[in-house]
N, C-alpha and C positions, 0 to 999 in steps of 0.2 A: 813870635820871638820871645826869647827868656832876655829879660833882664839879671847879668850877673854882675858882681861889682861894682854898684853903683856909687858908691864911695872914691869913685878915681878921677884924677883927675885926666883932664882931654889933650890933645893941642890939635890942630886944623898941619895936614902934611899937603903938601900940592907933588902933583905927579905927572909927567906929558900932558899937561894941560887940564887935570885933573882935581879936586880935592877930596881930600879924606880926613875925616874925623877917626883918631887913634887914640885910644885911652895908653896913656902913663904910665906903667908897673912895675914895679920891685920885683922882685925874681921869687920871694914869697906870697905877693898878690896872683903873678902870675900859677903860680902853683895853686892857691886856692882855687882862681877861677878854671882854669884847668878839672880842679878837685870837681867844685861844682857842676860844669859844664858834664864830665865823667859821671858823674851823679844822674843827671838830670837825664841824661840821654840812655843810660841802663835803664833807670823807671822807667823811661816813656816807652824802651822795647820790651819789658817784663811784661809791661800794663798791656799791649798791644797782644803781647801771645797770648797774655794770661783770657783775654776777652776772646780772641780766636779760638783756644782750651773750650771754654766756657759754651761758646756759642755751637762750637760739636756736641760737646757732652749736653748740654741741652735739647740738638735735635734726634741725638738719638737717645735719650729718655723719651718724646715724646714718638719717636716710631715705635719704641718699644712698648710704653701706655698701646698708640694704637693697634698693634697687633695682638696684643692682649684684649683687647677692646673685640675686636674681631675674631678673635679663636672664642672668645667666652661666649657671643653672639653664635657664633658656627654650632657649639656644643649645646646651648640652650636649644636651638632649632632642632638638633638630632635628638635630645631628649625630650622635647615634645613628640617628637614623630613614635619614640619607642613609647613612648606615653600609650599613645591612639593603637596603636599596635597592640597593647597588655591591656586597652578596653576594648577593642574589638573580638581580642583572642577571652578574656573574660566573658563576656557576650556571649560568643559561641560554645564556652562550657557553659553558661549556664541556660541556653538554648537545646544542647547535646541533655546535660540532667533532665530537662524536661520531658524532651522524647524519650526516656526510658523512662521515665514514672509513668506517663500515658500509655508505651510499650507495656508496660506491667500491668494498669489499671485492664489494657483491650486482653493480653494474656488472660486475664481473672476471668474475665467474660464471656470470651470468644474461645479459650484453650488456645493448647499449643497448636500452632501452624502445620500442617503435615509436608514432609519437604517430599 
């Protein structure tokens, strides 16, 4: 509960067998607390969206962190793999070079092959 106007004075009212404590007002008190009460109640539903705002736009930065998180994993993984690819394919040229220097070295030697 907000306390507004606490400068006012009270009086005790009874009702069907009831009592109530009513505060006093001038028609300009009345208007302040009014004011205040107006006041009071706009901030608390600003503050209220303003933190529901907040608390989206927070989970989707952090989806978006994680999917970025995940795509940049996904892309490291494939360019490992073309990695092992460009040294297996390396590999095999310079497996292929080899056999034709040797080709060449058995040519010298042996002559050409009769087809």
């Amino acid at each position: 509960p907000v306390n507004l106007c606490l400068d006012t004075e009270i009086e005790l009212v009874e009702d069907c067998q009831e009592q109530y404590l009513v505060p006093i007002l001038s028609s300009t008190q009345r208007e302040d607390c009014q004011e205040q009460y107006q006041h009071h109640y706009v901030r608390k539903v600003v503050s209220e969206v303003m933190e529901d705002w907040y608390n989206g736009v927070e989970r989707r930065i952090w989806e978006m962190q994680y999917s970025f998180i995940r795509q940049l994993q996904r892309d490291q993984e494939e360019i490992k793999l073309l990695m092992n690819d460009t040294t297996e394919s390396d590999k095999l040229k310079e497996e292929l070079e080899l056999a034709r220097e040797e080709n060449k070295e058995l040519r010298k030697f042996f002559g050409k092959v009769p087809s």
